[in-house]
C-alpha positions in Angstrom: 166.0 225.5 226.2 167.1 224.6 229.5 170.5 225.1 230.7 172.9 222.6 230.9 173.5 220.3 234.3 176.9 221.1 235.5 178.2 217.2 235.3 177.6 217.4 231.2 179.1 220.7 230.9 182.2 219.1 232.5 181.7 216.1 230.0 181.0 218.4 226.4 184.6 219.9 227.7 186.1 216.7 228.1 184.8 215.9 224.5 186.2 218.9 222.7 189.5 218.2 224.1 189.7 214.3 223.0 191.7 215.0 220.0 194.2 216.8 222.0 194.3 214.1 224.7 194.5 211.4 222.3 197.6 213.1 221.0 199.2 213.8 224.5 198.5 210.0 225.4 200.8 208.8 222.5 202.9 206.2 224.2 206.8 206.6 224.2 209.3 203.9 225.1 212.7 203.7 225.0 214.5 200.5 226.1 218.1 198.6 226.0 218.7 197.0 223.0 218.7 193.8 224.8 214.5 194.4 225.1 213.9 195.1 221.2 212.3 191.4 220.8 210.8 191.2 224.5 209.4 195.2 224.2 208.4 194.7 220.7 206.3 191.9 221.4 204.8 193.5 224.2 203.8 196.6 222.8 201.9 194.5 220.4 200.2 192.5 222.9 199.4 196.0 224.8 195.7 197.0 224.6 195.8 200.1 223.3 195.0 201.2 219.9 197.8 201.4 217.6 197.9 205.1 217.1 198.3 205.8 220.6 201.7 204.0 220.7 204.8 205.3 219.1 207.8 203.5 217.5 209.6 202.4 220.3 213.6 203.4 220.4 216.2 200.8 221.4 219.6 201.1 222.0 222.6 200.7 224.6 221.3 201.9 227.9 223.5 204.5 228.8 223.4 206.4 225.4 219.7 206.1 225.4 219.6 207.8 228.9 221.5 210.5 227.6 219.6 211.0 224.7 216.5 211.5 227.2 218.3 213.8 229.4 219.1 215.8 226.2 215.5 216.4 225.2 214.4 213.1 223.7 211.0 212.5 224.6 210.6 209.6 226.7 207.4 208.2 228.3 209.4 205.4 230.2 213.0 204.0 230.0 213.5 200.1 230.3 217.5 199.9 231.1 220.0 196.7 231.2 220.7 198.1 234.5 218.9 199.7 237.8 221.5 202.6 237.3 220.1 204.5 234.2 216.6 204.5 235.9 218.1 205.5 238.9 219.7 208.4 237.3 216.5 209.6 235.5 214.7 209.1 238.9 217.3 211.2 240.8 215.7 214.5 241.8 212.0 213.3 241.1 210.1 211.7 243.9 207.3 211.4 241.6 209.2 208.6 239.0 209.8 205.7 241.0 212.2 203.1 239.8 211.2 198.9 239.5 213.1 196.0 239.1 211.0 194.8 235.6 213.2 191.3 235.1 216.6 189.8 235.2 219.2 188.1 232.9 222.3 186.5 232.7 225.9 186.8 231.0 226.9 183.8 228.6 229.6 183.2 226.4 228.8 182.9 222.6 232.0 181.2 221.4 233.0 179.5 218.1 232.7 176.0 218.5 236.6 175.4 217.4 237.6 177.4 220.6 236.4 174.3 222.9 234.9 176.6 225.4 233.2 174.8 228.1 231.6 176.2 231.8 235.2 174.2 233.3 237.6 175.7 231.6 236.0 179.1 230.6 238.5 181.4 232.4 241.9 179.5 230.7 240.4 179.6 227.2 239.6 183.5 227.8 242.9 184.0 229.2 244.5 182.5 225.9 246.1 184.9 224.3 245.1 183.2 220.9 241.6 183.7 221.8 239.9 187.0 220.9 237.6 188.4 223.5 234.6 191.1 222.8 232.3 192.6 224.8 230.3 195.6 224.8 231.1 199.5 226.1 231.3 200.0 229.5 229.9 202.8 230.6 227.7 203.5 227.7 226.1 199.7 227.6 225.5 198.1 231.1 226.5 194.8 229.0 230.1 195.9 229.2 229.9 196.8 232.9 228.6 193.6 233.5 231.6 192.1 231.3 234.2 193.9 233.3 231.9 192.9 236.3 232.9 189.3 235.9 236.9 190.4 235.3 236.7 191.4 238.6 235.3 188.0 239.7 237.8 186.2 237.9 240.4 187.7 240.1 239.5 185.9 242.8 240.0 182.5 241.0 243.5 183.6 239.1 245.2 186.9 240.7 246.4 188.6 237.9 243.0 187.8 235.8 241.3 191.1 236.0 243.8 192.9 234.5 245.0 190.3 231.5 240.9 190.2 230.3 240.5 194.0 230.5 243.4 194.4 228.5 242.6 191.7 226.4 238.5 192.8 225.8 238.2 194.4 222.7 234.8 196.9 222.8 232.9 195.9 219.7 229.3 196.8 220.9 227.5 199.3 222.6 229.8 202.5 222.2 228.9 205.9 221.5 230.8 205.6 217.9 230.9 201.9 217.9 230.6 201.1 213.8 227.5 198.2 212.8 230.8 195.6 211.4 227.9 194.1 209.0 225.1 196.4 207.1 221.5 194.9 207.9 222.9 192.2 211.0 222.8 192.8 214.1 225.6 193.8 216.3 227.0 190.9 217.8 226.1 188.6 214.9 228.5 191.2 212.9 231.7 190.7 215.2 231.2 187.2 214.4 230.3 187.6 210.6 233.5 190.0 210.4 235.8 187.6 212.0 236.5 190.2 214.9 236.2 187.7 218.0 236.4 184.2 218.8 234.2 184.5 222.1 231.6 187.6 223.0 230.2 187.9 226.7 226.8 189.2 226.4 223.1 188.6 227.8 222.0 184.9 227.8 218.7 185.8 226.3 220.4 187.6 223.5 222.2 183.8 222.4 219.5 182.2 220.6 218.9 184.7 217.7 222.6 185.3 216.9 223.0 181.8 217.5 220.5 181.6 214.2 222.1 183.4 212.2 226.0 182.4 212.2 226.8 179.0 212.0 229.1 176.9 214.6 228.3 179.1 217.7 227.4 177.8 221.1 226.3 179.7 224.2 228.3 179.5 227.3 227.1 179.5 230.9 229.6 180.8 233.1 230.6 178.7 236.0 229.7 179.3 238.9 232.9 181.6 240.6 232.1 183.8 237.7 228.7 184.4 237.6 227.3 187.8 236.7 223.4 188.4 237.0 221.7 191.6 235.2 219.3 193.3 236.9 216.8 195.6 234.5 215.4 198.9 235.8 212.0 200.7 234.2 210.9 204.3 235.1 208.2 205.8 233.8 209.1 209.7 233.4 205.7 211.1 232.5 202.9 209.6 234.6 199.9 209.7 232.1 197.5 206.8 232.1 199.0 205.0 229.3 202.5 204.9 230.3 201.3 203.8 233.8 199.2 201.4 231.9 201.8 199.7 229.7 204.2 199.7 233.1 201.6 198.0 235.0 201.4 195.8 232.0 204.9 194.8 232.3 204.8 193.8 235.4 201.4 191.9 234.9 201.4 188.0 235.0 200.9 188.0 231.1 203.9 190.9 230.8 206.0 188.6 232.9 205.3 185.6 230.6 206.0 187.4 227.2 209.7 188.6 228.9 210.3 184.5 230.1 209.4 183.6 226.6 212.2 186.1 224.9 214.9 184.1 227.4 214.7 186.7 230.6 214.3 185.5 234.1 211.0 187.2 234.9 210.8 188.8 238.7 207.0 189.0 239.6 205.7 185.6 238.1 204.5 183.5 240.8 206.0 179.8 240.8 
């Protein structure tokens, strides 16, 4: 028998490793919590096969970054913020960071406070009114909470330091307790009667909206406005990762993230 050509020797070798390959090329992703709905949906819409993609992990962004820098393994990190992507970027010139979407902080309020885009900063500044947010620091949702404090300075000088003291952290923290067994986190501040108003992510409003009654969602004015800016990395370059990013980022990606409430970044108008 004649010996074999050189290009199928390659290709028999690049058959007996498949299995191994399929393995490596398992897809991990591990995103904000803010993302469960927009990254769930698009990891269905992916096309890949459905054993090549593992149960994505969700959480506040900060905790998740440190559970990746702890050993977690990670394919790509979608954060709340640039910051966490930045971090896990620092160091390697080979993970670059993107700018995936944007969002926006409302106010989810009981309907009884009378909260309204006019007189947002005098009803936060009651003291009868409770105010939660989430973690600084460990959840960019608090930073971006604290972000608008610092905003509301500018409008009534002695603001920032009345709402910080004010903001009780219900969300997002390290060894932040789930108020309500099988709800999510902010509908369970509301459910356990913890606050009266929660400043959160816009796109976040609808579904808690759904499931506790008398809540409305909040713009905030203008002099107060806060705009969340989501970073993705992709930590280990292999072809599905860089797939699903590109994905992402793809007119159809962009579409599915608009449709869960996010402001997408690379749609065209």
């Amino acid at each position: 028998m004649p010996p074999l050509r050189p290009c199928l020797l390659v290709l028999c070798a690049l058959l007996a490793l498949l299995p191994f390959s399929s393995r490596a090329d398992t897809l991990r992703v591990i995103a904000a919590g803010s993302l469960s709905g927009a990254f769930t949906d698009l990891l269905h819409r992916f096309p890949a096969g459905e054993d090549s993609i593992a149960a994505p992990e969700f959480g506040p962004s900060g905790l998740m970054r440190q559970k990746i820098e702890a050993g977690a393994p990670a394919d790509l990190l979608a954060s709340a913020d640039m910051e966490q992507a930045r971090r896990l970027a620092a160091g390697h010139p080979e993970r670059m960071v993107v700018l995936l979407t944007r969002n926006r902080l409302c106010a989810l309020a009981r309907t009884e406070v009378g909260l309204t885009s006019d007189n947002m900063l005098d009803r936060l500044l009651d003291p009868a009114v409770r105010l939660a947010t989430s973690t600084p620091g460990a959840d960019p949702g608090g930073d971006y909470a604290w972000a608008m404090f610092a905003r509301a300075e500018a409008v009534h000088p002695g603001a920032r330091a009345a709402l910080e003291a004010k903001a009780l952290k219900l969300v997002g923290g390290p060894n932040t307790p789930l108020l309500v067994p099988g709800k999510g986190a902010v509908e369970g501040v509301f459910l356990a009667d913890r606050a009266d108003v929660m400043l959160g992510y816009c796109s976040g409003s609808a579904p808690v909206m759904r499931g506790v009654p008398n809540l409305v969602s909040v713009t905030l004015p203008p002099a107060l406005t806060v705009g969340a800016a989501y970073g993705m990395v992709v930590l280990d370059p292999k072809p599905v990762a860089l797939r699903f990013a590109l994905f992402v980022m793809s007119e159809t990606g962009q579409g599915v993230l608009r449709a869960h409430g996010f402001d997408p970044v690379a749609l065209a108008p």
